[in-house]
ZADO-878022 format. One record per residue (C-alpha): residue in three letters; z, x, y. Coordinates in steps of 0.5 Angstrom, whole numbers. Example, Ala and Ser with C-alpha at 12.3 -4.5 7.8 and 13.67 -1.06 7.14 Angstrom:
code ALA w 16 u 25 v -9
code SER w 14 u 27 v -2
This chain:
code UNK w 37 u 16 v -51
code UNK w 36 u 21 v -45
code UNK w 38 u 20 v -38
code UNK w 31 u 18 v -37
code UNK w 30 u 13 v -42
code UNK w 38 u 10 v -41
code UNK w 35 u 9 v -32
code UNK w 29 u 5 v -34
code UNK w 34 u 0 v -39
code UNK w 40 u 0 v -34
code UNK w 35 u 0 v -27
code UNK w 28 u -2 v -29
code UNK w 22 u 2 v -29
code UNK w 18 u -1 v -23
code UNK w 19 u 2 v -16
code UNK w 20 u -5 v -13
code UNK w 26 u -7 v -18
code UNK w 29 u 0 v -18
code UNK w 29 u -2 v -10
code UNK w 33 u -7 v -11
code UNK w 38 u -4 v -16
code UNK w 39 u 1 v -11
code UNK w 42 u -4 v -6
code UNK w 46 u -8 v -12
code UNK w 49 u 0 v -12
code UNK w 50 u 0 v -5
code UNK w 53 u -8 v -5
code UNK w 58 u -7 v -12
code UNK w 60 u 0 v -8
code UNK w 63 u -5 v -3
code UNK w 66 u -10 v -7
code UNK w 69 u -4 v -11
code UNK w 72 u -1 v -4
code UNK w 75 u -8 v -3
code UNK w 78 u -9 v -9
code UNK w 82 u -3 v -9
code UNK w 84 u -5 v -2
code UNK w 86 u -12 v -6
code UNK w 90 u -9 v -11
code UNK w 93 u -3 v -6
code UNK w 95 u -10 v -1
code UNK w 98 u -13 v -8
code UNK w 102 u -7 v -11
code UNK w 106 u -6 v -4
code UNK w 107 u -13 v -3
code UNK w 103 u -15 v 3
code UNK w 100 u -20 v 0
code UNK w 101 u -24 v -7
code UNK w 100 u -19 v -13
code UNK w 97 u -24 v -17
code UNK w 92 u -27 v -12
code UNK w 90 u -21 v -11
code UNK w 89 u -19 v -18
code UNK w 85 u -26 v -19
code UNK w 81 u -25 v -13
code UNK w 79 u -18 v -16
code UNK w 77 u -21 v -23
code UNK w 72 u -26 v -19
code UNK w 70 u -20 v -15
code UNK w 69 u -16 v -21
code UNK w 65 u -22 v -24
code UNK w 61 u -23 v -18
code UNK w 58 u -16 v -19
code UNK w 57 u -17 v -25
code UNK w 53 u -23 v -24
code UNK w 49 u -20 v -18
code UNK w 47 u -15 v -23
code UNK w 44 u -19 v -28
code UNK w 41 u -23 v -24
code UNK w 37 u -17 v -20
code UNK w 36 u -13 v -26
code UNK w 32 u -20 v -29
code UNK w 30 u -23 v -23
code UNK w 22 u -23 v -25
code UNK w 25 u -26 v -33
code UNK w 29 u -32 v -30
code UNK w 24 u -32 v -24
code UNK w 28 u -32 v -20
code UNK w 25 u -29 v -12
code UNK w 28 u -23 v -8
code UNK w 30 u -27 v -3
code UNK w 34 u -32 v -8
code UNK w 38 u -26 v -11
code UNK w 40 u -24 v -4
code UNK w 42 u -31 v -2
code UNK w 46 u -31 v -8
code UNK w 50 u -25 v -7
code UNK w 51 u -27 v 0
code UNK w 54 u -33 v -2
code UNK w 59 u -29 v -6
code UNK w 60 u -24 v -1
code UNK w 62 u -31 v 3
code UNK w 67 u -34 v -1
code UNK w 70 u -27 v -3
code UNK w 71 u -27 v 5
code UNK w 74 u -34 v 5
code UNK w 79 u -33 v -1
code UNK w 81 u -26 v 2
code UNK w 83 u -29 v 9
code UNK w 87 u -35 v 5
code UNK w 91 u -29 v 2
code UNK w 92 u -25 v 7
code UNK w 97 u -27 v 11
code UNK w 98 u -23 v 18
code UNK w 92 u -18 v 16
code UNK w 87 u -24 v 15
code UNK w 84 u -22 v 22
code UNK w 82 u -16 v 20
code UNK w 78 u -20 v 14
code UNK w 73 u -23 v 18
code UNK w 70 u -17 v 19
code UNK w 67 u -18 v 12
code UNK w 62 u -24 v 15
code UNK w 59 u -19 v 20
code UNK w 57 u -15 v 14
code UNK w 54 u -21 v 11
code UNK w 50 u -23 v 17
code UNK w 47 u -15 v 17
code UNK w 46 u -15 v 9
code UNK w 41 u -22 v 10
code UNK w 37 u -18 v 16
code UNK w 34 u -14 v 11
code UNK w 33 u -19 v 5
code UNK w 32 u -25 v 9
code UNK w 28 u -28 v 13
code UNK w 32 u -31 v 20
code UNK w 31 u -38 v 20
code UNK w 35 u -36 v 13
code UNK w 40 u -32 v 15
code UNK w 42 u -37 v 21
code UNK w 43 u -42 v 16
code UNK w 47 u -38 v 11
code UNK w 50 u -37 v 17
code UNK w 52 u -43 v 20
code UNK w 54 u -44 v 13
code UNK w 59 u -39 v 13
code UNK w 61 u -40 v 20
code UNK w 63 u -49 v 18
code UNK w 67 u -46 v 11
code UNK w 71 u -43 v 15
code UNK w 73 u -47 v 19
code UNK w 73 u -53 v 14
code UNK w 79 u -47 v 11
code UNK w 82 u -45 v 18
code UNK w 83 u -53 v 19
code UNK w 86 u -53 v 12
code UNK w 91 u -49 v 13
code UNK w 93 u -49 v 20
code UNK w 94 u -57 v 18
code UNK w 98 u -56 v 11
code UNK w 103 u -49 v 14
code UNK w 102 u -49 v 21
code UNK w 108 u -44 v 21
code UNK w 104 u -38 v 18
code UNK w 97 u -41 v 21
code UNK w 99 u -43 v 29
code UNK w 94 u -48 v 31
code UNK w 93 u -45 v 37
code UNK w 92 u -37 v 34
code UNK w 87 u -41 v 28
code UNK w 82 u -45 v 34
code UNK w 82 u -38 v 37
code UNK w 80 u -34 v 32
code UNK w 75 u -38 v 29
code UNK w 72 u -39 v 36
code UNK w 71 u -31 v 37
code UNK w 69 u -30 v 29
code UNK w 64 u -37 v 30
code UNK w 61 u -33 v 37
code UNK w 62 u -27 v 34
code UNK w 58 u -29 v 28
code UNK w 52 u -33 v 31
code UNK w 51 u -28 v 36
code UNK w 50 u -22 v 31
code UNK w 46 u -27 v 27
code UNK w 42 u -29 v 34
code UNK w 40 u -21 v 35
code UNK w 39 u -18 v 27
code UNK w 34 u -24 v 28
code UNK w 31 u -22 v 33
code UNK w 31 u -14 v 31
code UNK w 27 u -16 v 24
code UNK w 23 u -20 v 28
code UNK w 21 u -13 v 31
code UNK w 21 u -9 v 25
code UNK w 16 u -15 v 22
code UNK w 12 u -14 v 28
code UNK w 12 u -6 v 28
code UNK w 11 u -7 v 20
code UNK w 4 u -11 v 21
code UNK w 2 u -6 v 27
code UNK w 2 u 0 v 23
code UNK w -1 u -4 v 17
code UNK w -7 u -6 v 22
code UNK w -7 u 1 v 24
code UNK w -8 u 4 v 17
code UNK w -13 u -1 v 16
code UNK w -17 u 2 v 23
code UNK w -16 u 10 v 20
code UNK w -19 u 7 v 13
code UNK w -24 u 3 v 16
code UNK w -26 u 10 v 21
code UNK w -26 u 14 v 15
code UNK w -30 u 10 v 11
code UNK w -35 u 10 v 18
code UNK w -34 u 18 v 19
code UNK w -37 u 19 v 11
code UNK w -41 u 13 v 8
code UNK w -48 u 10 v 12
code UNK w -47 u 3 v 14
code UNK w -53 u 0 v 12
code UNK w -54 u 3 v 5
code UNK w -47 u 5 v 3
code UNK w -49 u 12 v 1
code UNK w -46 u 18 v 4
code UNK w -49 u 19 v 10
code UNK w -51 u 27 v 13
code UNK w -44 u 29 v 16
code UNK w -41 u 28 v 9
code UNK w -46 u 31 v 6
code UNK w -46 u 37 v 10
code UNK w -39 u 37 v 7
code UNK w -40 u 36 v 0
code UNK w -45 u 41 v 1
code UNK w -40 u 46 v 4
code UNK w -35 u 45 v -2
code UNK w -40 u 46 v -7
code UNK w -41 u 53 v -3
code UNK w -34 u 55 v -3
code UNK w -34 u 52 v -11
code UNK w -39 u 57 v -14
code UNK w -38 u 63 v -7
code UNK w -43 u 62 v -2
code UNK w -48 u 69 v 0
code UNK w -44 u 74 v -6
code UNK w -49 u 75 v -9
code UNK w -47 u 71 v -15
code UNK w -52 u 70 v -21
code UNK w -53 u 61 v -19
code UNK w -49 u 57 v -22
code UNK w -54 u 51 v -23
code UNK w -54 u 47 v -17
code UNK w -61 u 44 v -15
code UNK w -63 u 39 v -8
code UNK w -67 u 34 v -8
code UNK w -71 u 31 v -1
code UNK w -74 u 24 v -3
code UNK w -77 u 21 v 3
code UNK w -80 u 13 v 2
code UNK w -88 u 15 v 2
code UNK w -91 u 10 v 8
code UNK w -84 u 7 v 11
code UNK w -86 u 7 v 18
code UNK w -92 u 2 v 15
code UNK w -86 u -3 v 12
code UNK w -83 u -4 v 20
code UNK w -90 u -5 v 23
code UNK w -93 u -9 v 18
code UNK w -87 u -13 v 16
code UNK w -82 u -12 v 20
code UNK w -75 u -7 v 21
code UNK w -71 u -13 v 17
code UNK w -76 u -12 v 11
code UNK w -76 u -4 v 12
code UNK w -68 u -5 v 12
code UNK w -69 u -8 v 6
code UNK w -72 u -3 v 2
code UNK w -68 u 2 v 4
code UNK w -62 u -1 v 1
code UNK w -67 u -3 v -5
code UNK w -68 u 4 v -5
code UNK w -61 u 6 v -4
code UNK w -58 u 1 v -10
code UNK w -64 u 4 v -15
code UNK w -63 u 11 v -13
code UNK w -56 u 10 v -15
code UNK w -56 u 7 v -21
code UNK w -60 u 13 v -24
code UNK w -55 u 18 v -22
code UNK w -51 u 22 v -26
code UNK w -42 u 23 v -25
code UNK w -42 u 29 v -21
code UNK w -49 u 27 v -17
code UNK w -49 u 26 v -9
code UNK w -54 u 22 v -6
code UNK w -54 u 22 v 1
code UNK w -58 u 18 v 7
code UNK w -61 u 24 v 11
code UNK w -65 u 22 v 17
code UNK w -68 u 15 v 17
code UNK w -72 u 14 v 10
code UNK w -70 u 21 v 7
code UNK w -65 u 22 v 2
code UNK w -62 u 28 v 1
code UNK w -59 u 29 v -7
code UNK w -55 u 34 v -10
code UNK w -54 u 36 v -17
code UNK w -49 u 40 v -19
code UNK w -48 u 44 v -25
code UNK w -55 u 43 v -27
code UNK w -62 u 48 v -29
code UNK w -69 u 46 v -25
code UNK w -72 u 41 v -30
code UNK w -65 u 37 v -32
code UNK w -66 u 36 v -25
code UNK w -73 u 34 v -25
code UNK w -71 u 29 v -30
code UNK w -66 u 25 v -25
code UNK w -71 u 25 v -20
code UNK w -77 u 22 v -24
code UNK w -72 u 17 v -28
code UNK w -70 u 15 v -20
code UNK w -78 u 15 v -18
code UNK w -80 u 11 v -24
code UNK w -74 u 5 v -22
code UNK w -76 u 4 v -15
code UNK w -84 u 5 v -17
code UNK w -82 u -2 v -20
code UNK w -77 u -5 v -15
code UNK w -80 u -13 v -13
code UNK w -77 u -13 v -5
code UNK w -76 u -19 v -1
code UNK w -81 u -19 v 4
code UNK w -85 u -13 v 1
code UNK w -93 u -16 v -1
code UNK w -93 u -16 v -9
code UNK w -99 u -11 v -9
code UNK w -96 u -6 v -4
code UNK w -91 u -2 v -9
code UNK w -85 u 3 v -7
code UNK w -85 u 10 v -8
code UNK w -83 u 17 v -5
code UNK w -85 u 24 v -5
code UNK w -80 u 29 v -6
code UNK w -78 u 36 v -6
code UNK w -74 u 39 v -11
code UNK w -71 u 46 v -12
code UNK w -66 u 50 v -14
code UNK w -60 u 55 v -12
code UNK w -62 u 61 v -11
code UNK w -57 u 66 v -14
code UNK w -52 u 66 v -8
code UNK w -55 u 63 v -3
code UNK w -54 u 58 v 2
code UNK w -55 u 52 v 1
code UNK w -58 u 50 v 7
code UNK w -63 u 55 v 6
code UNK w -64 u 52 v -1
code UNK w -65 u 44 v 2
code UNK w -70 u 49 v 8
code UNK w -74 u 51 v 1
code UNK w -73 u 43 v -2
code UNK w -77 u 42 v 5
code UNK w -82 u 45 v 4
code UNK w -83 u 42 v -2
code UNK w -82 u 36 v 0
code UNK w -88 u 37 v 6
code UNK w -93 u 39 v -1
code UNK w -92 u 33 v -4
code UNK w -94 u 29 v 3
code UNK w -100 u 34 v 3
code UNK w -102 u 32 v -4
code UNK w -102 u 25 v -4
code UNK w -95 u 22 v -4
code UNK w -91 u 19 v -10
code UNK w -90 u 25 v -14
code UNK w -84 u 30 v -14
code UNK w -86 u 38 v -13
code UNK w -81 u 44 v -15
code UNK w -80 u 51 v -11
């Protein structure tokens, strides 16, 4: 197996889950630390060499487990937070057991419940972490108070107390303030999202008409200007196929006055649905100006093109709007032309223009070439 293949067996192959893996990294490299410190402690005689050796061995085991349970998390159903609440309670323990081994550097232990409190404020939610917390704070006390009742000698009442009323204000003040600085990152998390949210929606403003959803002309001035930079505009080059279309809805302010601008809406959003349904991939439609539409047809000879812009006027010629008399139909007249060799294509939508006005001329609801 290659060094890919035996990451996506160890770590998984979603983003989400190879996250978590790396924390488990950096969790046992942790524990792995504190294990060389356990056996270091134990070899020189700082602390008992056989405690250290069976706290070492549920540590290793610890790491282990947390493993498994991250690595199969999503098979067992176990959530994110609830592998993180776990590892944290193994974390405490190991805390709680090394401070009962540790004799004289016992207070350098409980350093290890801070590491905790700041672990659970990227995992957790606060409440969570204030109870898991309290948690670890009233254990150990419950293992301060044991030891001071049962060998006072080498854990003075007096020192004990202390050193669990500095530890407990110490804990829950860390535990109060990564609170509330989740609750910041929490905020600032949901602003950015509302914020990339507003970016999109003003995108989507900037190049899409609002009431029929097509490109409107700012964008299409652009998609215009990239077909130039595609085939090179004023070269000289021989045309490379790309035909404009002018389609503009015949007797449209007759619609407003007669039925009302709601209807008129209507039939350009009908317009606009039936157009699109004709077009093919590549083809752009867009809203020009009030009732006309501009269309571009990339990589396509003049009579292809005829044939989409007649498919499209069949369609609407049979649309049944709401609001719209059943013996009034709906049609356009349109104005096509090709690209002429490697003119501008602003200068080829002046040609289609004036197509356009020909088919006006000559009675509407027809398409005329130029």
């Amino acid at each position: 197996m290659n060094p890919s293949g035996w990451s996506r067996a160890l770590f998984g192959a979603d983003p989400k889950l190879r996250r978590m893996m790396t924390y488990w990294g950096a969790t046992a490299a942790l524990y792995t630390v504190f294990m060389a410190i356990l056996i270091a402690a134990g070899s020189r005689g700082l602390i008992d060499h056989r405690a250290a050796l069976g706290l070492s061995s549920y540590t290793a085991g610890c790491i282990v487990l947390s493993y498994l349970l991250v690595r199969f998390s999503a098979g067992i159903g176990l959530a994110p937070t609830g592998a993180a609440a776990l590892q944290a309670v193994f974390a405490i323990t190991c805390t709680i057991w090394a401070y009962s081994i540790f004799g004289p550097l016992r207070g350098a232990i409980l350093m290890g419940l801070m590491v905790v409190v700041v672990f659970c404020t990227f995992a957790l939610r606060p409440r969570q972490t204030l109870v898991l917390t309290a948690a670890a704070v009233g254990a150990m006390g419950v293992t301060m108070w044991w030891h001071q009742a049962h060998d006072p000698d080498n854990y003075p009442p007096l020192v004990e107390a202390v050193t669990f009323m500095i530890m407990a204000g110490c804990s829950m003040s860390v535990t109060l303030l990564t609170g509330e600085a989740s609750k910041l990152r929490a905020r600032l998390k949901g602003k950015k999202e509302a914020l990339e949210q507003a970016l999109e929606t003003i995108r989507t403003l900037a190049t899409v008409d609002e009431l029929t959803a097509l490109s409107n002309r700012r964008h299409m001035n652009e998609v215009l200007a990239q077909e130039e930079r595609r085939h090179g505009a004023g070269t000289g080059t021989a045309d490379r196929g790309t035909c404009i279309a002018l389609l503009d809805i015949d007797f449209f302010k007759q619609i407003n006055d007669r039925y009302g601008h709601a209807t008129g809406d209507t039939v350009l959003r009908s317009f606009a649905a039936a157009a699109r349904g004709e077009l093919r991939a590549g083809d752009v439609l867009s809203r020009w100006g009030g009732e006309e539409f501009l269309l571009m047809l990339p990589d396509s000879g003049e009579p292809e093109a005829r044939t989409v812009v007649e498919r499209i006027r069949a369609r609407v010629g049979a649309l049944a709007v709401e609001g719209v008399a059943d013996g009034h139909r709906i049609s356009f007249s349109a104005g096509l032309t090709a690209r002429r060799g490697g003119e501008a294509l602003a200068d080829t939508v002046n040609r289609a223009d004036k197509a356009l006005y020909q088919a006006k001329s000559a009675g509407r609801d027809r398409v005329v070439s130029a």
